[in-house]
MIDRENGU-562710 format. One record per residue (C-alpha): x, y, z; residue number from 1. Coordinates in Angstrom, 3 decimals, always signed. Layout:
N
{X: X	Y: Y	Z: Z	resi: NUM};
...
END
This chain:
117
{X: +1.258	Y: +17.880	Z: +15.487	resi: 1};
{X: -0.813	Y: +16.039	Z: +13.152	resi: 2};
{X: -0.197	Y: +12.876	Z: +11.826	resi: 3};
{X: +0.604	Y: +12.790	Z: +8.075	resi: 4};
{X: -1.267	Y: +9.758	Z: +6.664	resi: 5};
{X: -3.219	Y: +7.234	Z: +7.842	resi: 6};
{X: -0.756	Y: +4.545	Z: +8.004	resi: 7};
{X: +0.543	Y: +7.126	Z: +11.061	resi: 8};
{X: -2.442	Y: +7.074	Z: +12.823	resi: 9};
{X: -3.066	Y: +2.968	Z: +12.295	resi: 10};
{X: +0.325	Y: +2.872	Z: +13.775	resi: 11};
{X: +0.127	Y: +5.429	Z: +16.894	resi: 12};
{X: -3.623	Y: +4.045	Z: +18.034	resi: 13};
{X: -2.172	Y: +0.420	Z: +18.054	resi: 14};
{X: +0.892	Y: +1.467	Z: +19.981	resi: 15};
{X: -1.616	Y: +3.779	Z: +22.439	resi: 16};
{X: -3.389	Y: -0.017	Z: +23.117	resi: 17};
{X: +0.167	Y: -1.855	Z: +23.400	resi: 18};
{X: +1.027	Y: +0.919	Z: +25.858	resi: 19};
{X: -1.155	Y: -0.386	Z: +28.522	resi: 20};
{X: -0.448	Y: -4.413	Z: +27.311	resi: 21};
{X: +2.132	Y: -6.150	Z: +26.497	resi: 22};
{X: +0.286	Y: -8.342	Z: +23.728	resi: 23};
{X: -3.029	Y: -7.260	Z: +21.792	resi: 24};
{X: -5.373	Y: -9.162	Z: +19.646	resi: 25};
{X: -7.180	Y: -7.677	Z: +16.629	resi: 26};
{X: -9.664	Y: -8.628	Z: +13.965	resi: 27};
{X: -8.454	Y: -6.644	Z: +10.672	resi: 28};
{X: -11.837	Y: -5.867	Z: +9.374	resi: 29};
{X: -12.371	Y: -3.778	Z: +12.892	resi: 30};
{X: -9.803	Y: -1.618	Z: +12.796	resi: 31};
{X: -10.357	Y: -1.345	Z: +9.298	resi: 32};
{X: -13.746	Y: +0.173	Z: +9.675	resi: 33};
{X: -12.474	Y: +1.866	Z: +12.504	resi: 34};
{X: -10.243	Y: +3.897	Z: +10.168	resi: 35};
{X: -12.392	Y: +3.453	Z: +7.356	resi: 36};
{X: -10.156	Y: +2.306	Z: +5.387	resi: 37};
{X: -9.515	Y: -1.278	Z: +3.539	resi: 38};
{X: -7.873	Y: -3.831	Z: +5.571	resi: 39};
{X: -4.933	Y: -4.278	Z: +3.691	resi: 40};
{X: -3.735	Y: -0.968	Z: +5.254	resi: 41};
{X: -3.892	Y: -2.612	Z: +8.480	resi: 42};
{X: -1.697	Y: -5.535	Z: +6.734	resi: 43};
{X: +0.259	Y: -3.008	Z: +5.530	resi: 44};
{X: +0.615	Y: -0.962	Z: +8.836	resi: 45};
{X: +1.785	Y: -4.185	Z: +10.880	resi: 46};
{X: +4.362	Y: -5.956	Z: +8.162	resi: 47};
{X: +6.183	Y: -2.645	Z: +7.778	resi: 48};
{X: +5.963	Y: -0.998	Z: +11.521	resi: 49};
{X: +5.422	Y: -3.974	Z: +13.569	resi: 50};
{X: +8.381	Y: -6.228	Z: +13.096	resi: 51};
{X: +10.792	Y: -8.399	Z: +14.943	resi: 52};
{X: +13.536	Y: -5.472	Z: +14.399	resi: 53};
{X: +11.398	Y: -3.163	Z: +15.522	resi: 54};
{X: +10.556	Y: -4.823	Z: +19.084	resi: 55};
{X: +7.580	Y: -7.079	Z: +18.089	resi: 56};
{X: +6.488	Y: -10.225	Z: +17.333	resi: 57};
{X: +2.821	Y: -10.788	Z: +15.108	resi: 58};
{X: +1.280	Y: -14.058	Z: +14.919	resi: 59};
{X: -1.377	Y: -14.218	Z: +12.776	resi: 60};
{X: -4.823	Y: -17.074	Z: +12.484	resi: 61};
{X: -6.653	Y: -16.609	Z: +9.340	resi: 62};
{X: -10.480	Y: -17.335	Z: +8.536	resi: 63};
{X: -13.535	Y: -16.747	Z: +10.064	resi: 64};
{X: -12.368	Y: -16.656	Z: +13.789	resi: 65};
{X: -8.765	Y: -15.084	Z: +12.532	resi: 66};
{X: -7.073	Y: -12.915	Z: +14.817	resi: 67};
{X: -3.897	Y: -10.459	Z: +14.393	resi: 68};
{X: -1.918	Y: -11.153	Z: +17.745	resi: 69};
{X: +1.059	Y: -8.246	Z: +18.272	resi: 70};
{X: +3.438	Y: -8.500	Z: +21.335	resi: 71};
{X: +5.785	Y: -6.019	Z: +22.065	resi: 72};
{X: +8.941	Y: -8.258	Z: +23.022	resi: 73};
{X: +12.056	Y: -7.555	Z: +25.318	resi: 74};
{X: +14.667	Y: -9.227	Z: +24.209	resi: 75};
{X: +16.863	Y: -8.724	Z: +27.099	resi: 76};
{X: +14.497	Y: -10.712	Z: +29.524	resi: 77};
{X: +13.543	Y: -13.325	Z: +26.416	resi: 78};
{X: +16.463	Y: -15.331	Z: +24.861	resi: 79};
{X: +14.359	Y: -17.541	Z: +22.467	resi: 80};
{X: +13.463	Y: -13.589	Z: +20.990	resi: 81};
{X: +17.250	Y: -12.598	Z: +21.009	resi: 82};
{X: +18.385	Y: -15.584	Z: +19.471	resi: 83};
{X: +15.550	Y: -15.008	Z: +16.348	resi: 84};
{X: +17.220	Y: -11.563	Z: +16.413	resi: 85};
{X: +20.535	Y: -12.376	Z: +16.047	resi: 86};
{X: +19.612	Y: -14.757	Z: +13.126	resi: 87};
{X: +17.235	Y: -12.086	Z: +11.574	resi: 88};
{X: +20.821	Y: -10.239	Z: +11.571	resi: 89};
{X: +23.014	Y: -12.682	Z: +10.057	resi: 90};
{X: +26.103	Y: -12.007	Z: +8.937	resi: 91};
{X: +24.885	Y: -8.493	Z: +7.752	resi: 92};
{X: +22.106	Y: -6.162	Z: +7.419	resi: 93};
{X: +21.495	Y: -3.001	Z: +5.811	resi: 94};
{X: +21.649	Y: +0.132	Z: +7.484	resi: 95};
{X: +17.963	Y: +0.964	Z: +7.684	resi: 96};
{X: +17.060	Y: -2.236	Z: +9.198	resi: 97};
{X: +20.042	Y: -1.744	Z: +11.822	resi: 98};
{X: +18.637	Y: +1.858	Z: +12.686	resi: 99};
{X: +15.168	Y: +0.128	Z: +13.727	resi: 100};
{X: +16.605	Y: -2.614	Z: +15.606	resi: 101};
{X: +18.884	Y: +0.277	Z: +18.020	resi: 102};
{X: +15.567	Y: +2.406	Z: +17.630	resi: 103};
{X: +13.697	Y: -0.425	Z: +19.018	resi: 104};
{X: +16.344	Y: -1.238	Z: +21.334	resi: 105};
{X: +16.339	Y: +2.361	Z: +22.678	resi: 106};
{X: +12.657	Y: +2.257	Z: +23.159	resi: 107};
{X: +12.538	Y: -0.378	Z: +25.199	resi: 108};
{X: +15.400	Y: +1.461	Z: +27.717	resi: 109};
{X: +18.013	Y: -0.627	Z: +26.938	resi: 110};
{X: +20.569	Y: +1.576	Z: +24.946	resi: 111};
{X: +20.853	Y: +4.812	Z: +26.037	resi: 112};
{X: +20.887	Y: +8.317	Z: +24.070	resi: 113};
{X: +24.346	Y: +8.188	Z: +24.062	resi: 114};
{X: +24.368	Y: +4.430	Z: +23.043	resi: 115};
{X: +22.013	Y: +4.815	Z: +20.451	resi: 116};
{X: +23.360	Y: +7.720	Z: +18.417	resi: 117};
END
């Protein structure tokens, strides 16, 4: 199946490294040139597919050194995570951002099929 744009296959190769870590470090400008493409895609690429609701947590250092750090997180096992989660949440939230937080939840194992539908 091939991807459909690029933001797709930013997305799937950074996944493909998480898959074998549970935290990764990357320089923007890298990947960038890697995909040859400008490196506000990659900004783009990790604020809307890598987020807390999603499963991870991005931590970012700017300047010459600067570093984009993304963990995947489980919040079962990590209650400081859970707790940011549940105040993410608030009193409500809409019903796309509720679908990635159970898709994220069911990706990590910890709602099943039948849970999750």
């Amino acid at each position: 199946m091939q991807e459909r744009n690029i933001s797709d296959i930013i997305e799937r190769y950074l996944k493909e490294i998480l898959n074998d870590a549970n935290a990764v470090e990357i320089k923007r400008s890298e990947v960038a040139r890697r995909f040859d493409c400008v490196p506000s895609q990659i900004n783009y690429v990790i604020k809307t597919r890598f987020t807390l609701p999603n499963g991870y947590l991005v931590e970012s250092k700017r300047g010459g050194g600067g570093y984009i750090r993304i963990a995947k997180i489980n919040l079962v096992d990590n209650t400081e995570m859970f707790q940011t989660l549940l105040a993410y949440i608030g009193e409500q939230i809409s019903t796309k951002q509720a679908w990635k937080i159970i898709q994220g939840l069911y990706d990590d194992q910890i709602l099943s099929k039948r849970e999750a539908i």
